[in-house]
C-alpha positions in Angstrom: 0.0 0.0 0.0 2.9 2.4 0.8 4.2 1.9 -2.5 0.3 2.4 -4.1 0.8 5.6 -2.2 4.2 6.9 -3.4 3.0 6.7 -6.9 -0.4 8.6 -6.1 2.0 11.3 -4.8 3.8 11.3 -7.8 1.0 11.8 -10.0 -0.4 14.4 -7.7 2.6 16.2 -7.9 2.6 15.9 -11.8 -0.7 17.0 -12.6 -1.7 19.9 -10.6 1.6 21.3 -11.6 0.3 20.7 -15.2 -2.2 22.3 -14.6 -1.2 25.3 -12.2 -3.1 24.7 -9.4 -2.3 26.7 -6.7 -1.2 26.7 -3.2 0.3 23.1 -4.5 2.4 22.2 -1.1 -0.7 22.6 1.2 -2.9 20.3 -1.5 -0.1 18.0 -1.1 0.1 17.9 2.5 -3.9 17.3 2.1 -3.1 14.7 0.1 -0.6 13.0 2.2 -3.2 13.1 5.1 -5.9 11.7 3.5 -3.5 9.0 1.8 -2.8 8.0 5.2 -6.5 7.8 6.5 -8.0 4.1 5.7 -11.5 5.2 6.3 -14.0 7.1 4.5 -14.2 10.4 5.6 -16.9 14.0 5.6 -14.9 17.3 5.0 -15.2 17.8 8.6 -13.6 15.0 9.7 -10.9 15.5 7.5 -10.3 19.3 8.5 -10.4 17.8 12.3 -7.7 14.8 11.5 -6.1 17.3 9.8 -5.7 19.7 12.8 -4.6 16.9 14.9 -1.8 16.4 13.3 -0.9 20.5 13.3 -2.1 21.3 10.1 -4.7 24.3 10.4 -6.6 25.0 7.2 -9.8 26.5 6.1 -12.5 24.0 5.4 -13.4 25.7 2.2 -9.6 24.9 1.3 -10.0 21.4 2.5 -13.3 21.0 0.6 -11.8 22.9 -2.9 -8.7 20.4 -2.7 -10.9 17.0 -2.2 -13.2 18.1 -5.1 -9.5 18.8 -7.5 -8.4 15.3 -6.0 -12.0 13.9 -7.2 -11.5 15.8 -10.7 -8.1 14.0 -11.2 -8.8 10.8 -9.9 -7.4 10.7 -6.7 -10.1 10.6 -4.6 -14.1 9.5 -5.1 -17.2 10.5 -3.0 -19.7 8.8 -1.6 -22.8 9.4 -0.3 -24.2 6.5 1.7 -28.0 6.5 2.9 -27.4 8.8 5.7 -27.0 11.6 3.4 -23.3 12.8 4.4 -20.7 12.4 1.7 -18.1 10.6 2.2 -14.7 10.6 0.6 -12.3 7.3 0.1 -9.2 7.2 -1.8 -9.7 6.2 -6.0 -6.8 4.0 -6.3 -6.7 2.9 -10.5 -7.5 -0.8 -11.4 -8.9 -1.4 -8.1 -12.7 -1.4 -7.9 -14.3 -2.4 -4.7 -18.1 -2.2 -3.2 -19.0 -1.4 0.4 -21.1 -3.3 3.0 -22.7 -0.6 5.4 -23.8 -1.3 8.8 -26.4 0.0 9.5 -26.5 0.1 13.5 -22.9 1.4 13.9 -22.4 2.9 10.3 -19.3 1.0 9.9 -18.2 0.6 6.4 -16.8 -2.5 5.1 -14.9 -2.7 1.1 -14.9 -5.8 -0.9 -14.3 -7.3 -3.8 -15.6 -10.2 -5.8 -14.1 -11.2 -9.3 -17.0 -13.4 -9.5 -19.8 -10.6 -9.1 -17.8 -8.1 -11.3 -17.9 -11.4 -13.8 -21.7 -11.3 -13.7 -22.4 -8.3 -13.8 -20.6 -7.5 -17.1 -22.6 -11.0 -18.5 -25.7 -9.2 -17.3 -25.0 -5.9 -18.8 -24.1 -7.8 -22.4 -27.7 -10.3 -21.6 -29.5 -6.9 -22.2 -27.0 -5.7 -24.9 -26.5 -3.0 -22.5 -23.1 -1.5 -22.5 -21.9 -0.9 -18.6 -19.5 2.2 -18.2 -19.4 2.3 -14.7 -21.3 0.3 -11.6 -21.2 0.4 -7.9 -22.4 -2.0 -5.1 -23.8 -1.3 -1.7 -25.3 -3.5 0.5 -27.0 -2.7 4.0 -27.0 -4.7 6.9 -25.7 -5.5 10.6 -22.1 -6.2 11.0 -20.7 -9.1 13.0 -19.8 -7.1 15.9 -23.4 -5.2 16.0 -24.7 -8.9 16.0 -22.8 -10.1 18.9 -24.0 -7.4 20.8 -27.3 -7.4 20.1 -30.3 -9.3 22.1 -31.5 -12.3 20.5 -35.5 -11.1 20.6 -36.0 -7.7 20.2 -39.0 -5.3 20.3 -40.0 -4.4 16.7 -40.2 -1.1 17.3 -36.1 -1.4 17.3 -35.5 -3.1 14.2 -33.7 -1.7 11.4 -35.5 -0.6 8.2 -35.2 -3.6 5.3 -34.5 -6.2 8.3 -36.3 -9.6 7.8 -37.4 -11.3 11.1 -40.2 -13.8 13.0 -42.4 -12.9 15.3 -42.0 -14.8 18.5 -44.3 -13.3 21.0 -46.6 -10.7 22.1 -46.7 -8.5 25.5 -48.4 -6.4 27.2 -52.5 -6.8 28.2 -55.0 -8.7 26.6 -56.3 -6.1 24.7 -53.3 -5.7 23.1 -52.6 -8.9 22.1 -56.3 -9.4 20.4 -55.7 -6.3 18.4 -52.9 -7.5 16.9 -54.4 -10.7 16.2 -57.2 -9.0 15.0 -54.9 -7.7 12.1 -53.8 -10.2 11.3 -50.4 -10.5 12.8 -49.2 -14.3 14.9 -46.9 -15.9 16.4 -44.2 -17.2 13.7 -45.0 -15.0 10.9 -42.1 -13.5 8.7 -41.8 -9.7 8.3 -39.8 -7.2 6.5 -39.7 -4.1 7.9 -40.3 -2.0 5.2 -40.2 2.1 7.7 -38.7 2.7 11.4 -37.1 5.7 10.5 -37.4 6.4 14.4 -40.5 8.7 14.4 -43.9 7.7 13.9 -45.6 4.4 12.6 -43.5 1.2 11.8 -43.9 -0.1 8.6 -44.0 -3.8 8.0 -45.1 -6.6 5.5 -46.4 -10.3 5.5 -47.2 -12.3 2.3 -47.0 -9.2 0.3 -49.5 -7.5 3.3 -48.6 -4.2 4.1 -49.1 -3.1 7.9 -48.9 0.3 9.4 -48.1 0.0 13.6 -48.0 2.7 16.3 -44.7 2.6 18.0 -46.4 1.5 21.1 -47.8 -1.4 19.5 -44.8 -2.2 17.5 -43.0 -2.2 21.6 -45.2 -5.2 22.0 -44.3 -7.3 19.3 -41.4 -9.2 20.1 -39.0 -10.4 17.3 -35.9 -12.6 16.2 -33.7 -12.3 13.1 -34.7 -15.1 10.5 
């Protein structure tokens, strides 16, 4: 990786003096920072890592130089599905996709010669011609899963998270209305809204279901 790094440096250097960009030693002490960063990273976090290590620049500066390093190559955005961009480094000739957790937000690359194999055989299946592609999948990590309870209420699943009903709490008045819907004990649902606020959104057999939080508190569930 260290030599994968030297060469970026080297084409940094090249270019934006090709192209007289200015202020080129700060860009390249940018550079060098976010070289060294193996995460993906917001402007803000960048400016923060950045002043950490003594180096104290505007964040308009910060933000102008990551969008030139996106221009030439040397950098690519992101922007997962909570909104913020994020920034990784665009090394040539290696492609990966991300795994996002969503619990912890923790960000996981990989690559798959097999996947990038079918998806150019899908692309040619529809005589479509495929100039770029990217991958992201959602889900809970391994170390999210360890932590986490076995049953949960399904007011605290995550949004596209498949699970069984195992039980239901509360009074008897409760439990009859959600029988009365139609919900039981062993049924699969995908949780299709919990953004947090308001009703939970769920399906069964192609059934949708809309669910006060309450309610959704006194459905118990396990991950299928």
């Amino acid at each position: 990786m260290k030599q994968i790094h030297n060469q970026e440096k080297q084409q940094f250097e090249k270019l934006f003096k090709q192209e007289l960009v200015d202020n080129f030693e700060d860009r390249f002490k940018i550079l060098d920072v976010f070289l060294k960063t193996e995460r993906h990273v917001t402007i803000g976090e960048l400016v923060q890592i950045l002043e950490d290590k003594e180096f104290h620049f505007e964040p308009d500066f910060v933000r102008d130089t990551i969008k030139l390093m996106c221009r030439f190559g040397f950098a690519q955005a992101n922007k997962f599905d909570n909104g913020l961009v994020r920034y990784e480094h665009r090394h040539l000739c290696q492609h990966h996709d991300h795994m996002i957790c969503t619990k912890c937000r923790r960000i996981i690359e990989f690559n798959d010669k097999r996947l990038e194999l079918l998806q150019v055989q899908i692309a040619e299946n529809h005589d479509f011609h495929m100039l770029q592609h990217k991958m992201e999948i959602y889900g809970i990590c391994s170390q999210c899963l360890k932590e986490r309870k076995q049953t949960i209420p399904l007011v605290m699943a995550k949004q596209g998270e498949q699970l069984v009903i195992k039980d239901f709490t509360g009074n008897t008045a409760a439990r009859m209305r959600l029988l009365s819907m139609g919900l039981k004990i062993g049924d699969t649902i995908d949780v299709i809204t919990n953004i947090g606020k308001g009703p939970v959104v769920i399906a069964i057999d192609c059934n949708r279901y809309v669910l006060g939080r309450g309610l959704s508190q006194k459905i118990l569930c396990c991950p299928v």
